[in-house]
LOSEVO-843048 format. One record per residue (C-alpha): x, y, z; residue number from 1; residue in three letters. Coordinates in nm, 4 decimals, always signed. Example, Ala and Ser with C-alpha at 12.3 -4.5 7.8 and 13.67 -1.06 7.14 Angstrom:
BEGIN
east | north | up | resi | resn
+1.2300 | -0.4500 | +0.7800 | 1 | ALA
+1.3670 | -0.1060 | +0.7140 | 2 | SER
//
This chain:
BEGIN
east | north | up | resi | resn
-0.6393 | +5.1665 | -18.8550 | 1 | UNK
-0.4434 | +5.2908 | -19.1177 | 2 | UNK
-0.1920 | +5.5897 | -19.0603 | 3 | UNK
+0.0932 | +5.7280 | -19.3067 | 4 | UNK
+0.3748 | +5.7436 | -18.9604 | 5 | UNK
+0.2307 | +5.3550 | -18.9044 | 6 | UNK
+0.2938 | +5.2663 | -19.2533 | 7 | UNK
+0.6000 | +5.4144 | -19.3193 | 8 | UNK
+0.7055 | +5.2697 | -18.9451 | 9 | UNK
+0.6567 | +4.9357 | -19.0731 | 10 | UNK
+0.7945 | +4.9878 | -19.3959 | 11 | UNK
+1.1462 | +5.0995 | -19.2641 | 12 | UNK
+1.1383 | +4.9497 | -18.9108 | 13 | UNK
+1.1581 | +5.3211 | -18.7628 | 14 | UNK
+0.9942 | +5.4660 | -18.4813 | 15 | UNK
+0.6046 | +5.6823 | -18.5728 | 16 | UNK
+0.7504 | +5.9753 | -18.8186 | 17 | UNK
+0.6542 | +6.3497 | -18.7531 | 18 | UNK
+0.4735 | +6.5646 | -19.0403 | 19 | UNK
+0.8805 | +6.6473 | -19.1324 | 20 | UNK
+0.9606 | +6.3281 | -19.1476 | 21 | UNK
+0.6932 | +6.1714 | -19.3686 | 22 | UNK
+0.7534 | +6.4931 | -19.6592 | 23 | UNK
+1.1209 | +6.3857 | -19.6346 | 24 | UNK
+0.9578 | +6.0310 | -19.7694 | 25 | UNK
+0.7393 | +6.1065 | -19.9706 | 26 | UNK
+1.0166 | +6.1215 | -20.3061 | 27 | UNK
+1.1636 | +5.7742 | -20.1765 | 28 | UNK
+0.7750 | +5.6601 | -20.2326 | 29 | UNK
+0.7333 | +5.8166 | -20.5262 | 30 | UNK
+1.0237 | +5.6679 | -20.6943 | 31 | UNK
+1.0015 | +5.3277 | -20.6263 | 32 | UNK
+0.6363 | +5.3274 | -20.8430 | 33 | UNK
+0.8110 | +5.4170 | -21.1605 | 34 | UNK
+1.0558 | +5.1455 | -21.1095 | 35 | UNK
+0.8141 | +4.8869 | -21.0588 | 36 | UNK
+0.6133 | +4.9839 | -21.3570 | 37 | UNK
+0.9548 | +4.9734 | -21.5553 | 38 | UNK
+1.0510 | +4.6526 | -21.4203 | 39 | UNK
+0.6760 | +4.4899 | -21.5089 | 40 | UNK
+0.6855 | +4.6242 | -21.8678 | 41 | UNK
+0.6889 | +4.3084 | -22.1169 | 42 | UNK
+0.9594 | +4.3912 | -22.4091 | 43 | UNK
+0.8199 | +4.5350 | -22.7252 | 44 | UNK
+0.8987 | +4.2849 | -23.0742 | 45 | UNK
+1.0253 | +4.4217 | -23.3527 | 46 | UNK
+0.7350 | +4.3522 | -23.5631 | 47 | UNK
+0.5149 | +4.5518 | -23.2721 | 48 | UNK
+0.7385 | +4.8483 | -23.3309 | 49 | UNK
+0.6935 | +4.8093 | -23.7374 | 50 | UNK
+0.3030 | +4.8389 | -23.6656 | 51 | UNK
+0.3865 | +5.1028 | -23.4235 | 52 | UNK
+0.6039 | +5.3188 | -23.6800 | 53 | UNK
+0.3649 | +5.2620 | -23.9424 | 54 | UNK
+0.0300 | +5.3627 | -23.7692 | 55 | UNK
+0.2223 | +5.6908 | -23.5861 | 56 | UNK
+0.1419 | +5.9125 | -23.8436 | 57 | UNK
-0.2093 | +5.8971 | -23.9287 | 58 | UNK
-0.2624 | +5.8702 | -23.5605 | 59 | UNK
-0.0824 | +6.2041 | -23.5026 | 60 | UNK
-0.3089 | +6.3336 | -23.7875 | 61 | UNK
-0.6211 | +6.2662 | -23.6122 | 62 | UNK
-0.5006 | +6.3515 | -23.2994 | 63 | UNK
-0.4549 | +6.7151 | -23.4146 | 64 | UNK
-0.7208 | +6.7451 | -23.6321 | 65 | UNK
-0.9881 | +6.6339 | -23.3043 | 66 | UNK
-0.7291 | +6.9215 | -23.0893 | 67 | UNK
-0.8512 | +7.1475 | -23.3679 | 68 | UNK
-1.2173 | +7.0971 | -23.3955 | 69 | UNK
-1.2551 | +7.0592 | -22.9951 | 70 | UNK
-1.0825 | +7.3174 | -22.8396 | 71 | UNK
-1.1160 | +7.3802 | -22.4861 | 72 | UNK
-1.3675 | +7.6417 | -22.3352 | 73 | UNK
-1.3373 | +7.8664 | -22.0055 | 74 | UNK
-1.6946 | +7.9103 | -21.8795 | 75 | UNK
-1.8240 | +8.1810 | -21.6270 | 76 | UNK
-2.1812 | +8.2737 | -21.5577 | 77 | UNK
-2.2668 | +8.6501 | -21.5567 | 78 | UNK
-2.5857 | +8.7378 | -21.4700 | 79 | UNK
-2.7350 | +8.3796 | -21.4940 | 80 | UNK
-2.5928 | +8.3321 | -21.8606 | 81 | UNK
-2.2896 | +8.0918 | -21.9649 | 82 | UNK
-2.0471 | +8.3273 | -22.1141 | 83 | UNK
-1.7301 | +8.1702 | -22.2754 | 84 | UNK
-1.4480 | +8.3794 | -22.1924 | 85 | UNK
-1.1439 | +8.1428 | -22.3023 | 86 | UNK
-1.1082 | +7.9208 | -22.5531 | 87 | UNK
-0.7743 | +7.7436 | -22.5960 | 88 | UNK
-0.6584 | +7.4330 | -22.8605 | 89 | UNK
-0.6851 | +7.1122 | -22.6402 | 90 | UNK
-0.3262 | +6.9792 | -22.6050 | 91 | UNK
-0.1970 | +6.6909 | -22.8281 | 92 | UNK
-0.0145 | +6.3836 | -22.6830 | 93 | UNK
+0.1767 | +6.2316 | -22.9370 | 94 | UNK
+0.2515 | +5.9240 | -22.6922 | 95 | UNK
+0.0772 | +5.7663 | -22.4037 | 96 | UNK
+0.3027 | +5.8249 | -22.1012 | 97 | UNK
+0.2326 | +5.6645 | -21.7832 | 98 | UNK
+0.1006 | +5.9008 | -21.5117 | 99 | UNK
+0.3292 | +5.9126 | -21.1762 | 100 | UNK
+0.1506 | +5.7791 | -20.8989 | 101 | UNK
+0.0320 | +6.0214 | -20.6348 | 102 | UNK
+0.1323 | +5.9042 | -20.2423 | 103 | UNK
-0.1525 | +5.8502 | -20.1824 | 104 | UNK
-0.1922 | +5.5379 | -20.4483 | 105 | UNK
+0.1420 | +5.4225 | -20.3436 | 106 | UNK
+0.0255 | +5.4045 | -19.9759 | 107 | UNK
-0.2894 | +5.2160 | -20.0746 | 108 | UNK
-0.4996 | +5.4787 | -20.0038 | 109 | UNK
-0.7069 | +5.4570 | -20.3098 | 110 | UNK
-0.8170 | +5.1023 | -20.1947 | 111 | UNK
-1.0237 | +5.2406 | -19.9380 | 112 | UNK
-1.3880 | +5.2220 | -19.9641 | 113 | UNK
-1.6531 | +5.4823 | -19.8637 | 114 | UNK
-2.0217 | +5.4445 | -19.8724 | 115 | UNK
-2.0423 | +5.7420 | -20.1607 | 116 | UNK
-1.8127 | +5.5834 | -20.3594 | 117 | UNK
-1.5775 | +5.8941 | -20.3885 | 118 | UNK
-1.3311 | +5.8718 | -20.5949 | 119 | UNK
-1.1158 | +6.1203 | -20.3810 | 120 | UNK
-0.8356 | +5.9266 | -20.1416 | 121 | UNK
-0.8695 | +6.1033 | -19.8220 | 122 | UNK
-1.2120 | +6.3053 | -19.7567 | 123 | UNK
-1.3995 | +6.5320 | -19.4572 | 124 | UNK
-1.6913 | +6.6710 | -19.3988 | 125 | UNK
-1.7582 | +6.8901 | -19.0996 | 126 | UNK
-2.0751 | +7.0948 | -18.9809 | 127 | UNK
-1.8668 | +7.4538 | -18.9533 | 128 | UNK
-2.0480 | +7.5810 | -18.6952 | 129 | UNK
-2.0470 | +7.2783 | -18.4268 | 130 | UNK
-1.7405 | +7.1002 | -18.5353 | 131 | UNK
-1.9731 | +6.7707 | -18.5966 | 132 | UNK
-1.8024 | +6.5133 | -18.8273 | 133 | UNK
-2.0471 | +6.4372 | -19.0912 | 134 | UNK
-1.8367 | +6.2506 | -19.2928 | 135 | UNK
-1.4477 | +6.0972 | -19.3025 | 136 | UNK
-1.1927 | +5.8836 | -19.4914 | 137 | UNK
-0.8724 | +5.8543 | -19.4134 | 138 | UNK
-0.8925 | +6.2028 | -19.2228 | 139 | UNK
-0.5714 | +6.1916 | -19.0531 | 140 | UNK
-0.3384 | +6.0576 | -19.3731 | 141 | UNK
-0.0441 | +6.2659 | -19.4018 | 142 | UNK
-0.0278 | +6.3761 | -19.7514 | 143 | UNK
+0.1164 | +6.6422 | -19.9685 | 144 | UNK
-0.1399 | +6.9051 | -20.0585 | 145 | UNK
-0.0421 | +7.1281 | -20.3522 | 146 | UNK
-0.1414 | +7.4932 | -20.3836 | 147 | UNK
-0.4075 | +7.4100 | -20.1107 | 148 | UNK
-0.0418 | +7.5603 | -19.9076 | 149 | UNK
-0.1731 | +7.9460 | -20.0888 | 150 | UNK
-0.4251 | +7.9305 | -19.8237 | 151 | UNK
-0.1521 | +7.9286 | -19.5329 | 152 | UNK
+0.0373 | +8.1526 | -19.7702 | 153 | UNK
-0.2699 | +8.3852 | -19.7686 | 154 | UNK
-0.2981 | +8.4102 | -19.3777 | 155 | UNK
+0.1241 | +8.4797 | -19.3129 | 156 | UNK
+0.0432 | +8.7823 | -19.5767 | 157 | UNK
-0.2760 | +8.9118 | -19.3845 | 158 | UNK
-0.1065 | +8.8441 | -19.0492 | 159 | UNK
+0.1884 | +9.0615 | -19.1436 | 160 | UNK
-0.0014 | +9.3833 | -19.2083 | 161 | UNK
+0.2091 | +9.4812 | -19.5154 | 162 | UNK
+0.0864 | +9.7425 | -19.7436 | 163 | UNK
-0.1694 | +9.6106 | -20.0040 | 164 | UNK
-0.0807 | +9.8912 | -20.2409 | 165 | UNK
+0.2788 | +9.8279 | -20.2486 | 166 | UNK
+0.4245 | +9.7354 | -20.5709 | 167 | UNK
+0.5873 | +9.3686 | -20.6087 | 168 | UNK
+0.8235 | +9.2837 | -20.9042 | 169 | UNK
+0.8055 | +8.8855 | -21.0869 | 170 | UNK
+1.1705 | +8.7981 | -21.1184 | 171 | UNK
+1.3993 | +8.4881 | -21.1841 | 172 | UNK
+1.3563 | +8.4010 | -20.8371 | 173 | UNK
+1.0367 | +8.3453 | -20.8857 | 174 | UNK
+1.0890 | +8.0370 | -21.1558 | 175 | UNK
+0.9222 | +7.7500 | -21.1152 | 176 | UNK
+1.2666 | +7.5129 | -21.0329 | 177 | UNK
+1.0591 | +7.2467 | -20.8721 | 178 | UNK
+0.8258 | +7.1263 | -21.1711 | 179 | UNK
+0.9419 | +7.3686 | -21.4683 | 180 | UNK
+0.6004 | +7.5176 | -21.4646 | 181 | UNK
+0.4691 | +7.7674 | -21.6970 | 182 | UNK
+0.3224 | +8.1160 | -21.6033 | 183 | UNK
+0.1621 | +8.4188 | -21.7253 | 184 | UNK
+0.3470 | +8.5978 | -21.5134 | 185 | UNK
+0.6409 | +8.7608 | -21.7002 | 186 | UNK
+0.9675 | +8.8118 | -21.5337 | 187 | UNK
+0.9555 | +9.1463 | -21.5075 | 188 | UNK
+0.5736 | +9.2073 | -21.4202 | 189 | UNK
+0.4723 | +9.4772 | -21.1676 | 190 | UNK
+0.1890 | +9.4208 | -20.9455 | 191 | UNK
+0.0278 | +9.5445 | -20.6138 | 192 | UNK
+0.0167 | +9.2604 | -20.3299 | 193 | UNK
-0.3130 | +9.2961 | -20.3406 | 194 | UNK
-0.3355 | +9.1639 | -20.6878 | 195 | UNK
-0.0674 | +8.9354 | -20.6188 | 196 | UNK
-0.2604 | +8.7614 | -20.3318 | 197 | UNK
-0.5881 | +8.7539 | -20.5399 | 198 | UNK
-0.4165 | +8.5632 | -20.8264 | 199 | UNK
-0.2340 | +8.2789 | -20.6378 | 200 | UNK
-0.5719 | +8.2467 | -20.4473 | 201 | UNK
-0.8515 | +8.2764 | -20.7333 | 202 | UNK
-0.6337 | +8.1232 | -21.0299 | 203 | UNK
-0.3736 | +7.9325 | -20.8352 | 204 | UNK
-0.0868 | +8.1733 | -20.9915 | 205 | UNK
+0.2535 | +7.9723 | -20.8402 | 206 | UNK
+0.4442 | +8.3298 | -20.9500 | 207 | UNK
+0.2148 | +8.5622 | -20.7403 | 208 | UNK
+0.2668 | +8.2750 | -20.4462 | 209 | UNK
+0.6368 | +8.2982 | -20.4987 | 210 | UNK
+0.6301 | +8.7274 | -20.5161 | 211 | UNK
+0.4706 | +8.7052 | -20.2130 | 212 | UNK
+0.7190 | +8.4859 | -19.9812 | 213 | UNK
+0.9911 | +8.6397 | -20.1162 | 214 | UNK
+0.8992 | +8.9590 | -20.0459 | 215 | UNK
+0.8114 | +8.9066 | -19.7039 | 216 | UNK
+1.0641 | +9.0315 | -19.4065 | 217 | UNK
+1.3370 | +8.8284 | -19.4115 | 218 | UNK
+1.2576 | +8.6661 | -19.7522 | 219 | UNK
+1.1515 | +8.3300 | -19.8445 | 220 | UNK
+1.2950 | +8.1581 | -19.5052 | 221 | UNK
+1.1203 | +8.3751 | -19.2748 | 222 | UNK
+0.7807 | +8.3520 | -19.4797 | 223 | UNK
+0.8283 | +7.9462 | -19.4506 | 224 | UNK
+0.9070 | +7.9791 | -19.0600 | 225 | UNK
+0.5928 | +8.2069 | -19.0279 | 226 | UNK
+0.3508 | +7.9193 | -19.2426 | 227 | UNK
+0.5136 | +7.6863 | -19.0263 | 228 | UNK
+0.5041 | +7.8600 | -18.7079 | 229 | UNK
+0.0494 | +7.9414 | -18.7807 | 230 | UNK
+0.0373 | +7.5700 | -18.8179 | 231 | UNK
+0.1565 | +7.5178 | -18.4830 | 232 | UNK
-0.0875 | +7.8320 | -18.3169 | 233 | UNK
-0.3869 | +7.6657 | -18.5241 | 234 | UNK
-0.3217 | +7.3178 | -18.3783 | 235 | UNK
-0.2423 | +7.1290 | -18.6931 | 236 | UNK
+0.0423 | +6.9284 | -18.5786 | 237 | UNK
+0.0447 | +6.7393 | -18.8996 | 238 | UNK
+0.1365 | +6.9844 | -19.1185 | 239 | UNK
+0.4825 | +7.1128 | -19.2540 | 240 | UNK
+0.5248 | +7.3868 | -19.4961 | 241 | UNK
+0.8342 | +7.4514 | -19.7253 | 242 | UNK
+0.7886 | +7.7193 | -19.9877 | 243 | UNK
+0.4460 | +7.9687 | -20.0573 | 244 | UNK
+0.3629 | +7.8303 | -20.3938 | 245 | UNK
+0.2853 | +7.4268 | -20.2870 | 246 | UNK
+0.4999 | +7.3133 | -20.5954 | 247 | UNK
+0.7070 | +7.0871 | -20.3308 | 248 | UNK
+0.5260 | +6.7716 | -20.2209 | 249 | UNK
+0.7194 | +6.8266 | -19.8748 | 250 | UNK
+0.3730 | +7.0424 | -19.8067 | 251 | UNK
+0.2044 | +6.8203 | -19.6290 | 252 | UNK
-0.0939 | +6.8242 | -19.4030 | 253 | UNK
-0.3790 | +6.5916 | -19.3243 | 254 | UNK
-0.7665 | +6.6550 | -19.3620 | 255 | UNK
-0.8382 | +6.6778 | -18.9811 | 256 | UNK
-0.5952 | +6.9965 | -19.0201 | 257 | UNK
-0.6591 | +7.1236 | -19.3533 | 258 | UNK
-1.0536 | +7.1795 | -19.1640 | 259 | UNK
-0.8644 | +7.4373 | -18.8783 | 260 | UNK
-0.6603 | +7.5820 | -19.2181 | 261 | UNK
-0.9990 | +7.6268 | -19.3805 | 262 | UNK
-1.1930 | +7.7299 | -19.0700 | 263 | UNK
-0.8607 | +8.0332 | -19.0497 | 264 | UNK
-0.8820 | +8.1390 | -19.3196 | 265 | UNK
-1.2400 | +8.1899 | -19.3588 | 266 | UNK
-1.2215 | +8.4328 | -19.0566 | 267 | UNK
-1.0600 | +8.6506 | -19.2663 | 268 | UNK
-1.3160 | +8.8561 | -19.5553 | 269 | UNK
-0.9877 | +8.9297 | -19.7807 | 270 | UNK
-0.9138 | +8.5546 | -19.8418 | 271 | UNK
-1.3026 | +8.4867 | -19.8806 | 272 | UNK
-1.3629 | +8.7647 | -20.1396 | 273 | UNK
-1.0398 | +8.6712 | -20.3178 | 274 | UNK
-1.0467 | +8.2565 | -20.2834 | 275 | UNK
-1.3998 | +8.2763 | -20.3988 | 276 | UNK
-1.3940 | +8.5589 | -20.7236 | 277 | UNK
-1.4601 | +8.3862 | -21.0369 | 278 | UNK
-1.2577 | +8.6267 | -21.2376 | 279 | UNK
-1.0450 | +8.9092 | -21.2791 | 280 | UNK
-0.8218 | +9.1617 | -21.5099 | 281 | UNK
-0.5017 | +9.2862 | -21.4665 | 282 | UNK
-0.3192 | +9.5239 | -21.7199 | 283 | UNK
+0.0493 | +9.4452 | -21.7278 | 284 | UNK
+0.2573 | +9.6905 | -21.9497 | 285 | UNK
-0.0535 | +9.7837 | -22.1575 | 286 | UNK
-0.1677 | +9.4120 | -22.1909 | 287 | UNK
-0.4912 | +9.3390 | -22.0146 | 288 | UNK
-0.4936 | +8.9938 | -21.9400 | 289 | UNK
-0.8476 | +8.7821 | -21.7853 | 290 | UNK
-0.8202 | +8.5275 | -21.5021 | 291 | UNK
-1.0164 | +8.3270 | -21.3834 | 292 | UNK
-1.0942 | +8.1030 | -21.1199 | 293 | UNK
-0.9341 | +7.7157 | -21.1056 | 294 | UNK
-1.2873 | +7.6125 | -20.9221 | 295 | UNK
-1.5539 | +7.5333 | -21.1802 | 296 | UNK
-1.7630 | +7.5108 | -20.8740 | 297 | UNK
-1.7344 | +7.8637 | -20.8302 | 298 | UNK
-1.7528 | +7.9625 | -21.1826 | 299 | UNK
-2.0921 | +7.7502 | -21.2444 | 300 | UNK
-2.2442 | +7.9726 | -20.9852 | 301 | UNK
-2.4980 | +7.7117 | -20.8148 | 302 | UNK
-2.2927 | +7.6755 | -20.5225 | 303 | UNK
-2.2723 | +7.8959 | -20.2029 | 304 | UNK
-1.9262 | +7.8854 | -20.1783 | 305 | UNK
-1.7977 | +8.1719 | -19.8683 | 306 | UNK
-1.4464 | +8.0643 | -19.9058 | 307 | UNK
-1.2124 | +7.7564 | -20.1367 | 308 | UNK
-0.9093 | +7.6622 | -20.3249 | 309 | UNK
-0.7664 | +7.3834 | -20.5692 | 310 | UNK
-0.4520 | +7.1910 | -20.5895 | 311 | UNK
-0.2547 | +6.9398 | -20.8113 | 312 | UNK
+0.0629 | +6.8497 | -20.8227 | 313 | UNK
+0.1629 | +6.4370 | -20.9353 | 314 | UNK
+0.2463 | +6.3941 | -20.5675 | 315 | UNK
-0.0606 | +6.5118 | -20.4418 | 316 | UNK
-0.3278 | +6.4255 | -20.6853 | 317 | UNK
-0.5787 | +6.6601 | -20.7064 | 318 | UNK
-0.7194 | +6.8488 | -20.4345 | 319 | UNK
-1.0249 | +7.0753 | -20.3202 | 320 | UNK
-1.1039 | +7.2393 | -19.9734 | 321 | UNK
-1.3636 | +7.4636 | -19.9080 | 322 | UNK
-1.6597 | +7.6416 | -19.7215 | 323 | UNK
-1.9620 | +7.5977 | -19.8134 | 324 | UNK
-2.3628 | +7.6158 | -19.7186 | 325 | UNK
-2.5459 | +7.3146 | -19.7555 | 326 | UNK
-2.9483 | +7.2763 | -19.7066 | 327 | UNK
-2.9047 | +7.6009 | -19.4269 | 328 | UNK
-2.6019 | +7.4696 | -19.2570 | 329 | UNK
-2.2443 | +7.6292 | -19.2945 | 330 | UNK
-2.0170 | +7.2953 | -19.3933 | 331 | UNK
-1.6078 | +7.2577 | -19.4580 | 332 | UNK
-1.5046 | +6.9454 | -19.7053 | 333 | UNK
-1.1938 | +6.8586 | -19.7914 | 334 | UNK
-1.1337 | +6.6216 | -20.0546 | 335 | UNK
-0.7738 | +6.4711 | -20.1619 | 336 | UNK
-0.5155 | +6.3167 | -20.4058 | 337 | UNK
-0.8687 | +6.2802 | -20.5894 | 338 | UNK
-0.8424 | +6.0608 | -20.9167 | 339 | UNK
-0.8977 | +6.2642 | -21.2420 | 340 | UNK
-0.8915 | +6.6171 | -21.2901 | 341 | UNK
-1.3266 | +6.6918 | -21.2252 | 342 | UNK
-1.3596 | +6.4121 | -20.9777 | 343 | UNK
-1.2701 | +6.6480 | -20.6678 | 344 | UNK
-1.5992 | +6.8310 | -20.7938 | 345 | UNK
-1.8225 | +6.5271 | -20.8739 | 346 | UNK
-1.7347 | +6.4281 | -20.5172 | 347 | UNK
-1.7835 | +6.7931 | -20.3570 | 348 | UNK
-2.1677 | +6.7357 | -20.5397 | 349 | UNK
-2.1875 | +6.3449 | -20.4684 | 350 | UNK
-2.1490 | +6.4803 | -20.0872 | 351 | UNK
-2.4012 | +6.7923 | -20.1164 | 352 | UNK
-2.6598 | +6.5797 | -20.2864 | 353 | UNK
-2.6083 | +6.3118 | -19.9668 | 354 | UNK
-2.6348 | +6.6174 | -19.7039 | 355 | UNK
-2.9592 | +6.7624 | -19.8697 | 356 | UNK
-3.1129 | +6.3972 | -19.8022 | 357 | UNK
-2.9650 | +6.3515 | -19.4480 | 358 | UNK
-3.1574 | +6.2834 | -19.1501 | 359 | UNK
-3.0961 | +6.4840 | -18.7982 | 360 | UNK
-2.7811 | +6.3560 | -18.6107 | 361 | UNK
-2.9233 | +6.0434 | -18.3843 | 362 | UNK
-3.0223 | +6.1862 | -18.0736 | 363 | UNK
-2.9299 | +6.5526 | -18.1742 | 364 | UNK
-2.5801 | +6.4779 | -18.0089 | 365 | UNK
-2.3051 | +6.6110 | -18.2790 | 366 | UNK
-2.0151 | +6.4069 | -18.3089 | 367 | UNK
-1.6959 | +6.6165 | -18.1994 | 368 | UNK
-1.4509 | +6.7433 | -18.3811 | 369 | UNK
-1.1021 | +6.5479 | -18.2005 | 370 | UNK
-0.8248 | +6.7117 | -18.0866 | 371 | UNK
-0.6181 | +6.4467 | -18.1981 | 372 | UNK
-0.5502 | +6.2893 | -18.5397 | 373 | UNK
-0.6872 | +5.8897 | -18.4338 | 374 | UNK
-0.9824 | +5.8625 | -18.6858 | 375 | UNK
-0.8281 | +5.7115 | -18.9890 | 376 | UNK
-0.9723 | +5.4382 | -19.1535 | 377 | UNK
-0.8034 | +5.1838 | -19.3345 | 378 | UNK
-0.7420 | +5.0688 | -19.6767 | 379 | UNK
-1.0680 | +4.7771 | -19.7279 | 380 | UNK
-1.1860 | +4.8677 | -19.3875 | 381 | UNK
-1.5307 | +4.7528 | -19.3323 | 382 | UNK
-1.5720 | +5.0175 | -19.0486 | 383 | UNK
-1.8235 | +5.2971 | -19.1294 | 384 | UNK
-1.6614 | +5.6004 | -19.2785 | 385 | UNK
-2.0130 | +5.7806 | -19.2386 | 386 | UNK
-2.1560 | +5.9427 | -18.8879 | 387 | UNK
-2.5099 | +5.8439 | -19.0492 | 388 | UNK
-2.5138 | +5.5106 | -19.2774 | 389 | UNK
-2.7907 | +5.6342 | -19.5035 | 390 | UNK
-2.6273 | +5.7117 | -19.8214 | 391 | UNK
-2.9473 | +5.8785 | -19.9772 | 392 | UNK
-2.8636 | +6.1275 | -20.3035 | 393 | UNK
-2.5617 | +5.9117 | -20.4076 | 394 | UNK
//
């Protein structure tokens, strides 16, 4: 068995860590990667840095002349047509860079095997309506979870019965301090919460997120004490929330909780209109400027999606929860630190193409949902991640 207060127990000799605890970690695991990549790194000769210097330039050229002729498209279907309603330069990297491992690789996580072969670190799969596990990997790993947080961030906002209409103001506060993020959002911008709350949950707008905590009774404290305090009333005692936005990886939360998050949230038709809009336009002094949403899922329009939302931060990896309706039955999936930015979605269809082949539960006995996080499954583990072996549709 395989759990994050296990590992990090053995790792510093300390007694099993709360949710607070392992967030507190999660930078000391984090840095150590970096160093070890560093230290591993065979010196570079001069006459490798000659070659290097001399074959920069042309590189550079063809770099930005590819940047130029593919630039990236933002694709939404209207009325059963693919309408392009962005198009943006594709960015150049003049250098490769090596990418800062998510906590999830540095735990090992990644190692674990899964009959679909998802490329996603921690996954679930539960039939919504009678809490039957369909599916699991590493379901109860601790693990910080991005702007998946705008969902608790959503349901403080709802719960507090503040005017929708009223009129919220972007300001320095609001500035991304955490990971120097940019944002559409001008200091300065005007907005109703209502617009505010359908931004950070349609295009994951870390601004709108922050407007909103801030603005809440007490400020941005008492918004984190009310996130933190839901958690506890929804039973997902592996959870901790620090901010609105999910910029910090000290927002952590498993899969077995981010279900009862998702499960929330869906009770709620404000945060299922909003999560699941696949675009929008707001006019900001004059300027009308287009969102849209950060699922392609929802954008492609093949899915029955009732409620989701997207994540990424390094920390986290990338990240997808949502509700959806699978071959007439009403599932929740939760995929995380997922490796490469469309492999959340490959896996989200990798498991939909598996349910649409699935045979009835054996015996027509559904496998409960626990009530406490003791289903993980180790890195390499040869147990069976899947309720039913079959893998068809993979």
């Amino acid at each position: 068995m395989f759990r994050t207060d296990s590992f990090m127990s053995r790792l510093f000799g300390l007694p099993q860590l709360t949710a607070i605890a392992t967030s507190a970690l999660v930078s000391v695991a984090l840095l150590a990667a970096p160093a070890a990549y560093a230290s591993t790194k065979p010196t570079a000769t001069k006459t490798s840095s000659k070659k290097t210097e001399k074959s920069a330039k042309p590189t550079k050229k063809v770099a930005s002349a590819k940047a130029e002729a593919s630039p990236r498209k933002v694709i939404v279907v209207r009325n059963g047509k693919r309408t392009v309603v962005a198009s943006r330069a594709a960015p150049v990297r003049a250098a490769f860079v090596p990418a800062k491992p998510s906590l999830g690789e540095a735990m090992g996580l990644r190692d674990t095997e899964d009959a679909l072969s998802l490329r996603s670190s921690v996954a679930l799969v539960m039939d919504q309506n009678t809490n039957e596990v369909l599916f699991q990997k590493n379901p109860t790993a601790v693990l910080p979870i991005a702007s998946i947080t705008k969902l608790m961030t959503a349901l403080v906002v709802m719960d507090s019965h503040l005017p929708m209409d009223e009129m919220l103001t972007v300001s320095e506060d609001d500035r991304d301090t955490e990971k120097h993020s940019s944002s559409r959002l001008r200091f300065g911008t005007t907005l109703t919460r209502h617009e505010m709350l359908l931004l950070a949950l349609m295009s994951s707008e870390n601004r709108a997120a922050s407007v909103l905590g801030r603005s809440y009774p007490g400020g941005l404290p008492a918004f984190v004490g009310a996130m933190n305090k839901k958690a506890r009333e929804l039973g997902m005692n592996d959870s901790h929330f620090v901010d609105s936005s999910g910029l910090s990886s000290s927002n952590v939360s498993s899969a077995m909780d981010l279900a009862r998050l998702v499960n929330a949230a869906y009770r709620n038709p404000t945060i299922r209109e909003f999560s699941t809009q696949p675009e929008h336009e707001v006019s900001v002094s004059g300027r009308t400027m287009h969102y849209v949403s950060t699922n392609r899922l929802v954008r492609g329009g093949s899915w029955d999606i009732g409620l989701q939302k997207t994540g990424y931060i390094s920390e986290a990896g990338q990240c997808l929860v949502m509700q959806t309706r699978v071959n007439d039955r009403n599932v929740v999936m939760v995929f995380l630190d997922s490796v490469g930015k469309l492999s959340r979605f490959a896996d989200a269809t990798r498991v939909r193409n598996w349910l649409e082949h699935q045979p009835p539960s054996a015996g027509g006995q559904p496998r409960p949902f626990p009530s406490t996080p003791n289903l993980t499954q180790g890195p390499r583990s040869p147990a069976a991640v899947l309720v039913s072996q079959q893998s068809h549709g993979t």
